[in-house]
PAZAPA-4460 file (N, C-alpha, C; in steps of 0.05 Angstrom, whole numbers, plus 32768, in hexadecimal, padded with zeros to 4 digits):
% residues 222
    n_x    n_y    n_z   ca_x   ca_y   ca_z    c_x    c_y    c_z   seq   type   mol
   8380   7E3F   7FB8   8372   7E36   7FA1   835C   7E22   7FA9     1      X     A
   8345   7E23   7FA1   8332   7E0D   7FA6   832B   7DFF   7F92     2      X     A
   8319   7DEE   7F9F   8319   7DD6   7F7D   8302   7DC8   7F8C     3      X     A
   82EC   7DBB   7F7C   82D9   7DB0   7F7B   82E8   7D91   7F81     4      X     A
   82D5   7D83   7F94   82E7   7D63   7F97   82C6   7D59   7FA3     5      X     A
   82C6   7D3F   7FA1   82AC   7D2D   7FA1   82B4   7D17   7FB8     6      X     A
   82A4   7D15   7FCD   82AA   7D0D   7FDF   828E   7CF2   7FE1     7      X     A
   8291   7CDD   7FD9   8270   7CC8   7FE1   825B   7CD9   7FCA     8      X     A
   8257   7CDF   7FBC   8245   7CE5   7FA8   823F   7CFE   7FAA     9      X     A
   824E   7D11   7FC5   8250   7D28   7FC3   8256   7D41   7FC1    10      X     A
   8259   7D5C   7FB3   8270   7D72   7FA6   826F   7D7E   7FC2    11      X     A
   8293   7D7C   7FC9   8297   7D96   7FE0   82B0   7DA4   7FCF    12      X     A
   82B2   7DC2   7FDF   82C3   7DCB   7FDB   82DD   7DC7   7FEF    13      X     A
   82F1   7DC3   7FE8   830E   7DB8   7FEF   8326   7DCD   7FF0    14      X     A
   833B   7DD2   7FF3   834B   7DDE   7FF0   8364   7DCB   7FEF    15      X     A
   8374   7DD4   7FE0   838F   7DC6   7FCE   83A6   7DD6   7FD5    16      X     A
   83A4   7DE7   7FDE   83BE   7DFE   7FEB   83AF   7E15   7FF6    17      X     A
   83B6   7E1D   800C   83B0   7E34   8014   83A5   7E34   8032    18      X     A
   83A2   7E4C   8048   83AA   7E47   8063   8388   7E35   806C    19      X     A
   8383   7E2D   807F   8366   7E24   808C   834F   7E3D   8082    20      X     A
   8358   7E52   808E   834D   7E63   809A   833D   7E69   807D    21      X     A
   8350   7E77   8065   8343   7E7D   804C   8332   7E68   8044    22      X     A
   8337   7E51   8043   8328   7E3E   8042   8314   7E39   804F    23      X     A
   830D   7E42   8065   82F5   7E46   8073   82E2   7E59   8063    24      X     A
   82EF   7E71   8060   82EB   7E86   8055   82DA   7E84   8043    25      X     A
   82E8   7E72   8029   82E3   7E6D   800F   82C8   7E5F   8011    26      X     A
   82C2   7E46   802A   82A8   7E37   802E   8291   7E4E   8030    27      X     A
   829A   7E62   803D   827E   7E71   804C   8275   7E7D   8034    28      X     A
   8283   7E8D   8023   827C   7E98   800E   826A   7E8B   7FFA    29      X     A
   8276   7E74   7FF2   8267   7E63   7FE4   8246   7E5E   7FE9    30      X     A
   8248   7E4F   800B   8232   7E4C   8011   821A   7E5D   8012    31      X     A
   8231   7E79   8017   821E   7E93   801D   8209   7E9E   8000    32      X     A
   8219   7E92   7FEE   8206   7E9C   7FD3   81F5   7E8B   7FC6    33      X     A
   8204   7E6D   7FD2   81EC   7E53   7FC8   81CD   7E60   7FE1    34      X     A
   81D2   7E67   7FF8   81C1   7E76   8005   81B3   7E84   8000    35      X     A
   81B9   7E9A   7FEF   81B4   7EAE   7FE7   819E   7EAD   7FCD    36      X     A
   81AB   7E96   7FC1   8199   7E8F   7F9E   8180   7E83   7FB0    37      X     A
   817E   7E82   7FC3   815C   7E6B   7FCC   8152   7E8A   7FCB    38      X     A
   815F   7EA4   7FCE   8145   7EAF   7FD4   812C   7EBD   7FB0    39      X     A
   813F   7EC0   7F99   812C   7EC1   7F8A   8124   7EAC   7F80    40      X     A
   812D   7E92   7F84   8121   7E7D   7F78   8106   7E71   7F8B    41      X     A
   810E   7E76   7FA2   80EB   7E7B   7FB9   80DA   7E93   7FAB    42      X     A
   80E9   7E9F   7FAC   80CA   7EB7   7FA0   80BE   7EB1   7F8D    43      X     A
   80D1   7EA9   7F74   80C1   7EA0   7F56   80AE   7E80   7F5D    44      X     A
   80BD   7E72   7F6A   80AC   7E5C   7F75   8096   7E68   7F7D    45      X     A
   808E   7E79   7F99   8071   7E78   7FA4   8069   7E8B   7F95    46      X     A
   8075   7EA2   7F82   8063   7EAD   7F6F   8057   7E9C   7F5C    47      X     A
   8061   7E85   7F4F   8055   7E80   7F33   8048   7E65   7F3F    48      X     A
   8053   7E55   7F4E   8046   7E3D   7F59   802E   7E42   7F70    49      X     A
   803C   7E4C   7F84   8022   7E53   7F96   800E   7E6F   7F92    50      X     A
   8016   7E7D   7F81   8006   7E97   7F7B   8003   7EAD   7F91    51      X     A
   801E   7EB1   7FA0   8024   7EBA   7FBA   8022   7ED4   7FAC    52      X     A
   801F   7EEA   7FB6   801A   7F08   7FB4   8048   7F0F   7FB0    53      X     A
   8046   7F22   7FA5   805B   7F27   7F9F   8072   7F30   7FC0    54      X     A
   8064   7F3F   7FCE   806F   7F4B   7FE8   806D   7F33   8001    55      X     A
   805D   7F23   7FFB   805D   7F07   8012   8075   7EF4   8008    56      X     A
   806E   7EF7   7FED   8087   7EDB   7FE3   809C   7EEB   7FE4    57      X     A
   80A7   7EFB   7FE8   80C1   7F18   7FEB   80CA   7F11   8006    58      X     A
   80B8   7F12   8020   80C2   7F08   8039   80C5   7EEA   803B    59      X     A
   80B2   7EDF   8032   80B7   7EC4   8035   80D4   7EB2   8029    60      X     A
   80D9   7EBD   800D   80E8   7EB4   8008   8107   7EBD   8014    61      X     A
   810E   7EDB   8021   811D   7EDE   803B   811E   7EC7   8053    62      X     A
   8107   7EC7   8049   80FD   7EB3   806C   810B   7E96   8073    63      X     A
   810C   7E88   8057   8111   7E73   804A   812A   7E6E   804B    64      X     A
   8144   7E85   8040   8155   7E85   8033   8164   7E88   805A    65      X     A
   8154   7E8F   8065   815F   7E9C   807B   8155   7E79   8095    66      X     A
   814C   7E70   808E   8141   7E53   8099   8156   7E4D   80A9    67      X     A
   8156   7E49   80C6   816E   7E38   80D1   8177   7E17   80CC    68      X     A
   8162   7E0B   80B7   8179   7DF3   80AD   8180   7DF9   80A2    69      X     A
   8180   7E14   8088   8191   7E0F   8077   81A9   7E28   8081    70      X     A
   81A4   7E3C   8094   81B6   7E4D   8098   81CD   7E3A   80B0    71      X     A
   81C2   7E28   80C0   81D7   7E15   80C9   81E7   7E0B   80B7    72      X     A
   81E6   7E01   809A   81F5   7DF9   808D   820B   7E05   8082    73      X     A
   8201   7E19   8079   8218   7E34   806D   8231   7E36   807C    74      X     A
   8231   7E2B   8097   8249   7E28   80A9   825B   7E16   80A3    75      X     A
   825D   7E05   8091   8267   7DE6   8091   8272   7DE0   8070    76      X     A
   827E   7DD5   8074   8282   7DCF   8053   8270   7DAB   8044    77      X     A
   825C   7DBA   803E   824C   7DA4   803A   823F   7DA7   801F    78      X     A
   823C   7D95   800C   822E   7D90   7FF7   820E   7D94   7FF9    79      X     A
   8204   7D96   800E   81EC   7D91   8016   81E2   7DB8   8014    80      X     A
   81ED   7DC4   8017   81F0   7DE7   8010   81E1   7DE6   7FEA    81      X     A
   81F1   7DD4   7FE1   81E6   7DD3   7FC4   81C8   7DD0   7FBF    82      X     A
   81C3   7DB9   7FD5   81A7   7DAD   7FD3   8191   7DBA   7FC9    83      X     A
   8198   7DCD   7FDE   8174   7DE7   7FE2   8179   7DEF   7FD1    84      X     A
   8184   7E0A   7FBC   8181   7E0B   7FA5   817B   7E00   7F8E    85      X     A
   8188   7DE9   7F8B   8187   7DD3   7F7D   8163   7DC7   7F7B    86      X     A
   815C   7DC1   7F97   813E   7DB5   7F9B   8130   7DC8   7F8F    87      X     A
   812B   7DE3   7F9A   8118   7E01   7F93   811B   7DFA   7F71    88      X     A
   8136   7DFF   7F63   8136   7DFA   7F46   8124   7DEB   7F3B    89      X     A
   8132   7DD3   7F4A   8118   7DBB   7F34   80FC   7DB9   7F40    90      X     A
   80F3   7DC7   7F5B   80D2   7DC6   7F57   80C9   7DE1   7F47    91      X     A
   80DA   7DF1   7F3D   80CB   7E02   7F20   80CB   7DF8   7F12    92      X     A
   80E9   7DDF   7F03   80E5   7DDC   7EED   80CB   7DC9   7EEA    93      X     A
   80CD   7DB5   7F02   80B7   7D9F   7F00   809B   7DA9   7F00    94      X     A
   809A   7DBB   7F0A   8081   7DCE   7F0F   8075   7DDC   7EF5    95      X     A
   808C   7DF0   7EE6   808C   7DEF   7EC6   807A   7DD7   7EBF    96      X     A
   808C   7DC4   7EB9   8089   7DB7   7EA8   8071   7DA3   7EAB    97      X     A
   8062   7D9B   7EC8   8043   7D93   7EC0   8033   7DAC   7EC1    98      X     A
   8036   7DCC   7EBF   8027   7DE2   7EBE   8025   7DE0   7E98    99      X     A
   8044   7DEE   7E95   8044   7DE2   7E75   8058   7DCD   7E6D   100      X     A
   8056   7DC2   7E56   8070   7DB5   7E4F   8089   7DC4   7E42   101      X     A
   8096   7DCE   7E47   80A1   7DDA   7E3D   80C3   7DCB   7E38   102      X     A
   80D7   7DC7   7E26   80EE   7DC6   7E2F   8104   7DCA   7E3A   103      X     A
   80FA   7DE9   7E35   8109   7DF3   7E54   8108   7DE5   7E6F   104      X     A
   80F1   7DE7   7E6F   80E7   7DDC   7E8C   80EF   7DBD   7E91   105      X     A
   80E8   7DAE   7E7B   80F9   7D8A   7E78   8114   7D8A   7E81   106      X     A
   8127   7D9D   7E72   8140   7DA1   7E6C   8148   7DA5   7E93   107      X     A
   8134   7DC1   7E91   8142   7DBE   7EB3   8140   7DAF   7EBF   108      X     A
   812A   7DA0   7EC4   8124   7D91   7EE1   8138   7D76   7ED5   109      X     A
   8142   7D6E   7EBB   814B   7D60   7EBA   8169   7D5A   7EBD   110      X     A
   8172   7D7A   7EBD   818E   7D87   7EC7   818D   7D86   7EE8   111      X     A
   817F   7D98   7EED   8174   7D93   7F0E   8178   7D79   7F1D   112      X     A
   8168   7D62   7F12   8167   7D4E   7F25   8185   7D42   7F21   113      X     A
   8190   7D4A   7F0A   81AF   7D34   7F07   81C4   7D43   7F19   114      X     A
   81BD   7D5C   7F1D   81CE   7D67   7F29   81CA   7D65   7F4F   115      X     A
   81B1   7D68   7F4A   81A9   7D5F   7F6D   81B2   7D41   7F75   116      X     A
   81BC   7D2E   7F66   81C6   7D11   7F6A   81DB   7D1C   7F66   117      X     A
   81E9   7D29   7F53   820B   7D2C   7F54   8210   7D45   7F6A   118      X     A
   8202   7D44   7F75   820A   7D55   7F92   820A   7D41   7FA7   119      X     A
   81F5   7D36   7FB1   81F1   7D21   7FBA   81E4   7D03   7FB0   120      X     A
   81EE   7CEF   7FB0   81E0   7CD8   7FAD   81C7   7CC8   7FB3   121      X     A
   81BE   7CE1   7FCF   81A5   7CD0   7FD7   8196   7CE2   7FCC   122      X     A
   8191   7CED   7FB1   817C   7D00   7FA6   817A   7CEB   7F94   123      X     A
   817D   7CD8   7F8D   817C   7CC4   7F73   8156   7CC0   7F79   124      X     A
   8146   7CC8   7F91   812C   7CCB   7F91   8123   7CDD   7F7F   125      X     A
   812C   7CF4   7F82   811E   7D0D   7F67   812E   7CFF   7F4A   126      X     A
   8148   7CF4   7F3F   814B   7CE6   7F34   812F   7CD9   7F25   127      X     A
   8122   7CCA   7F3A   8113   7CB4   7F31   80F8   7CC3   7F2B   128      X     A
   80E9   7CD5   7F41   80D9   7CE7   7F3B   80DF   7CF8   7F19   129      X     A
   80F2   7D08   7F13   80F8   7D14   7EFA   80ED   7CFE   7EE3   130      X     A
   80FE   7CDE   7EE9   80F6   7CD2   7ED0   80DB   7CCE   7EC7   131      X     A
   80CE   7CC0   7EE6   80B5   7CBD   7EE3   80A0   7CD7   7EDC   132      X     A
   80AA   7CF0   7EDD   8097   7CFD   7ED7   809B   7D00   7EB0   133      X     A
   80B7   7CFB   7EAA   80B8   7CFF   7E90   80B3   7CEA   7E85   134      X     A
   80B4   7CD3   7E8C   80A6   7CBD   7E83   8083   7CBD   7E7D   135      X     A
   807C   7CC6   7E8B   8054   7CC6   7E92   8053   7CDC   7E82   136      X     A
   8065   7CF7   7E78   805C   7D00   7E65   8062   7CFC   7E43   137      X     A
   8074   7CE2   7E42   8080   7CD7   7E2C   806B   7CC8   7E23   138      X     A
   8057   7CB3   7E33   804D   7CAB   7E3B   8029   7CB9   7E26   139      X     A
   8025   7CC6   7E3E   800B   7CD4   7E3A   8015   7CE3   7E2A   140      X     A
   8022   7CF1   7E17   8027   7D0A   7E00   8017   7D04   7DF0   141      X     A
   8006   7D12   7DE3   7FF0   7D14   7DD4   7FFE   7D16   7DBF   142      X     A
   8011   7D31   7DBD   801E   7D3A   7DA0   803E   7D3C   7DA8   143      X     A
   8046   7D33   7D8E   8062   7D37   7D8D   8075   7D46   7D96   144      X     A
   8060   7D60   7D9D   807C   7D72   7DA8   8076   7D63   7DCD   145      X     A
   8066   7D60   7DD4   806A   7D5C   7DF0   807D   7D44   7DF0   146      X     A
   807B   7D2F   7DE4   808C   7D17   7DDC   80AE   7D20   7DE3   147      X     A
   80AB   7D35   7DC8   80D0   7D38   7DCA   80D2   7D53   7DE5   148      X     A
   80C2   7D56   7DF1   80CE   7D6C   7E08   80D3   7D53   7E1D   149      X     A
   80C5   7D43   7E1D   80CF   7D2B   7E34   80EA   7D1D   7E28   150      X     A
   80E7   7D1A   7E11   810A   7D12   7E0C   8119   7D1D   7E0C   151      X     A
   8113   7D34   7E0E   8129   7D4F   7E16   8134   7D52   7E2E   152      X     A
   8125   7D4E   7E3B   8127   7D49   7E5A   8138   7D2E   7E64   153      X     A
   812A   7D1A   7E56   8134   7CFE   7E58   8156   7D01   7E55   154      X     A
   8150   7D0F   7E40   8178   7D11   7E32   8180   7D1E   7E45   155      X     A
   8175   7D36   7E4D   818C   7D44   7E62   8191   7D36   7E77   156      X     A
   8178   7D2A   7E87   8181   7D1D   7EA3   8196   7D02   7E9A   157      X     A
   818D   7CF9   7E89   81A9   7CDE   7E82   81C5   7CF4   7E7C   158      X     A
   81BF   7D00   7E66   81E4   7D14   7E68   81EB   7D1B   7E88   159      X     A
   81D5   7D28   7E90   81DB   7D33   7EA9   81EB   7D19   7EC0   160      X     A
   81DC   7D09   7EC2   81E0   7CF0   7ED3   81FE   7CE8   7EC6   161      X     A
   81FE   7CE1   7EAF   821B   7CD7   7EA5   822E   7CF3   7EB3   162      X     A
   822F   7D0E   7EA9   823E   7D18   7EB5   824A   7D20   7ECC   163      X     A
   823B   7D13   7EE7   8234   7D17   7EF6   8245   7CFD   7F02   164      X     A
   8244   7CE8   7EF7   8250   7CD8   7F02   8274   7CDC   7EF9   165      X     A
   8279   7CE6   7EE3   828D   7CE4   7ED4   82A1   7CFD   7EE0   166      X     A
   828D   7D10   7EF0   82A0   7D1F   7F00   82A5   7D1E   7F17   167      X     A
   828B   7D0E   7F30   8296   7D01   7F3C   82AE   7CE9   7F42   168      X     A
   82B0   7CDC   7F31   82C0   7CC3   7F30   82DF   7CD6   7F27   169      X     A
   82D9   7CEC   7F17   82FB   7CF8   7F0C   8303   7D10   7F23   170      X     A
   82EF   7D13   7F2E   82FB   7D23   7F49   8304   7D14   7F67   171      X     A
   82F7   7CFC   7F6C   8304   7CE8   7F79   831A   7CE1   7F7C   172      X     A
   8313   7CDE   7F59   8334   7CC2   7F55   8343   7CE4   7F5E   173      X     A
   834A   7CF9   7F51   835A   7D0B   7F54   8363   7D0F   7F6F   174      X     A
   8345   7D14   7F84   8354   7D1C   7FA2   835B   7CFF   7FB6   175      X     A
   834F   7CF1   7FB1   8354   7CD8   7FC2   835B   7CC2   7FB5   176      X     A
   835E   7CBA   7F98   8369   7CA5   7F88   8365   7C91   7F90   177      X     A
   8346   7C83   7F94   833C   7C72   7F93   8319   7C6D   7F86   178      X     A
   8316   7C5B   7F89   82F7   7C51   7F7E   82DC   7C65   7F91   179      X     A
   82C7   7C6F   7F84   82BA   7C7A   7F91   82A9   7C6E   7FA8   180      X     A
   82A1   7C70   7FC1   828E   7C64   7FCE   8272   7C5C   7FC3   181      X     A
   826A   7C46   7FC3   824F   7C3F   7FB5   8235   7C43   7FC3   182      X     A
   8229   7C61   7FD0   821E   7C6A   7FE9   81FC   7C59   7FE2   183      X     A
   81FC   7C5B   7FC2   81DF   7C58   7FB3   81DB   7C38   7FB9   184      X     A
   81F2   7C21   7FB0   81FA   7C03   7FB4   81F0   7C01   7FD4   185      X     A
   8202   7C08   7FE6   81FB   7C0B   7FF7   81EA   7C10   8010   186      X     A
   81CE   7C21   8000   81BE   7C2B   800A   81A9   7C08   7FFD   187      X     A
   81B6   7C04   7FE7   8195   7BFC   7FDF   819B   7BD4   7FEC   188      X     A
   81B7   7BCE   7FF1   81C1   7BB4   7FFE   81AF   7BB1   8014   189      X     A
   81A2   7BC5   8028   819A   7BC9   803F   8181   7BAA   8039   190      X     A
   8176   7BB6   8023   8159   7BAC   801E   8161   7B85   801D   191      X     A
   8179   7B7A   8020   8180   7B61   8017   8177   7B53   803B   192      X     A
   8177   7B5C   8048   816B   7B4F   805B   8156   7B63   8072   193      X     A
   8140   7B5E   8082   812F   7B63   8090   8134   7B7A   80A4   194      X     A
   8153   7B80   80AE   8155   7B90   80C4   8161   7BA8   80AD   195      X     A
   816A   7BA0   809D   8176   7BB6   8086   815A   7BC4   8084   196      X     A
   8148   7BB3   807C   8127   7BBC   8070   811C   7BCF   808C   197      X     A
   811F   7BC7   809E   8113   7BD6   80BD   8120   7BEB   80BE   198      X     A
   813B   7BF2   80BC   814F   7C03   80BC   814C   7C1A   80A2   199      X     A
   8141   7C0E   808F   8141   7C2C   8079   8124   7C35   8081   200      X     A
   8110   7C1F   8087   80F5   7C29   808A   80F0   7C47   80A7   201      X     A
   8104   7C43   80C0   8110   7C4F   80D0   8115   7C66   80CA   202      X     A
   812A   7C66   80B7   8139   7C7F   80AA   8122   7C89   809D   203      X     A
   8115   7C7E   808E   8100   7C93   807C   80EB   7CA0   808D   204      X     A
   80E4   7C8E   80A3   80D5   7C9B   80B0   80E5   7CBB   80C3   205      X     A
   80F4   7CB9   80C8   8108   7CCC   80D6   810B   7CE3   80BE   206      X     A
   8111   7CDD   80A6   8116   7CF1   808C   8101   7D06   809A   207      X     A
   80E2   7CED   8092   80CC   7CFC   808D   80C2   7D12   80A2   208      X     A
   80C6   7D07   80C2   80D3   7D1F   80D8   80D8   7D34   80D1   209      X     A
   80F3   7D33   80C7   8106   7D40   80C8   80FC   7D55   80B4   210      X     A
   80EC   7D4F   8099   80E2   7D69   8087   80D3   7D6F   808F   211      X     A
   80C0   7D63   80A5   80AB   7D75   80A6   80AC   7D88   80BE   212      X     A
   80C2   7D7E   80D3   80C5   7D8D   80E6   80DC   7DAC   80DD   213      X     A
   80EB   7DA0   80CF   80FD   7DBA   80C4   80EE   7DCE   80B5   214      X     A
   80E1   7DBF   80A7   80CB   7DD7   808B   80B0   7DDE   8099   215      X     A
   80B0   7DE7   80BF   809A   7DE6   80CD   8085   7DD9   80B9   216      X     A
   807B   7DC6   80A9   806D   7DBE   809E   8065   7DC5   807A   217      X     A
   8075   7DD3   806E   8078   7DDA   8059   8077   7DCB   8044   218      X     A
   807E   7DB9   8046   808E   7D9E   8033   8071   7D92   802B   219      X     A
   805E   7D90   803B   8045   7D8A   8035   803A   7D97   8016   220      X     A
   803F   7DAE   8017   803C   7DBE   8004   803D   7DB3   7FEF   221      X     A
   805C   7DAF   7FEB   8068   7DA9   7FD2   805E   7D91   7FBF   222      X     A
***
């Protein structure tokens, strides 16, 4: 039997009875189709965002789905398998939504970003990106309907975020029966003295490496 359990702000899959092996089993599968969803959500991405020809964005998005950071991952039982899907999602919906406003498009990216933090905690960046973009169009809305498509949005990412925390914390207490790690507290304590401040500045710089060397330069794009 498997069961969803939240480990530091992030969903792995677990097993509760049953031998290693199926349990291995059970990871690959999973990962293999969170894999699998990058490849039409790449095609509709470089079709409607980049205006890619239908037969280029067809290989490319193979190309993508087939990427050795993300096909190294599919090996492992990691929350981070969620990510890439999850990311591709919300740059349509965000993409939507300054192309048109639509609430579909609010709704997603505002489902999107809560769920990219309730996978992992250090996404609370697109978090902050989502608000700010629904803010600046709460903001600038000329007419009423653009008004309530940003509060549409607004509402989902707060439901989203509330639930998000409310299933982390009840899948915790369930497999380990204690208080959750505070990874977000923790990250932002760094900034209380000078070598904390040198030390995240370090890490960001290394992130920034790290996307541009993995996405041979892609990420620029985006």
């Amino acid at each position: 039997m498997f069961e969803l359990a939240a480990v530091s702000d992030s969903i792995d899959v677990l097993s509760l009875e049953g031998d290693p092996v199926g349990v291995y089993h059970g990871v690959l599968v999973v990962n293999a189709l969170l894999a699998t969803c990058l490849v039409p959500l790449l095609y509709v991405l470089l079709t409607r965002r980049f205006g890619a020809g239908r037969h280029v964005a067809a290989w490319a998005a193979v190309a993508g789905a087939a990427y050795p950071s993300v096909t190294a991952l599919t090996q492992v039982a990691l929350a981070e398998n969620l990510l890439f899907p999850l990311t591709v999602a919300w740059l349509l919906c965000a993409g939507s939504l300054l192309h048109r406003a639509g609430v579909g498009a609010a709704l997603g990216a505002g489902v999107c970003a809560a769920a990219l933090w309730t996978t992992h905690g250090r996404m609370i960046v697109l978090v902050g990106l989502t608000c700010c973009l629904l803010l600046a169009m709460l903001i600038a809305g000329r007419r009423t309907r653009e008004a309530a498509v940003a509060l549409a949005g607004l509402a989902a990412l707060a439901a989203g975020l509330l639930g998000g925390t409310l299933l982390n914390d009840w899948l915790f207490q369930q497999n380990y029966g204690g208080p959750r790690f505070d990874e977000i507290g923790h990250v932002l304590s760094a900034f209380d003295h000078l070598d904390g401040i040198l030390a995240v500045a370090a890490n960001l710089a290394g992130q920034t490496w790290y996307l541009l060397v993995a996405t041979l330069g892609l990420v620029l794009l985006l």
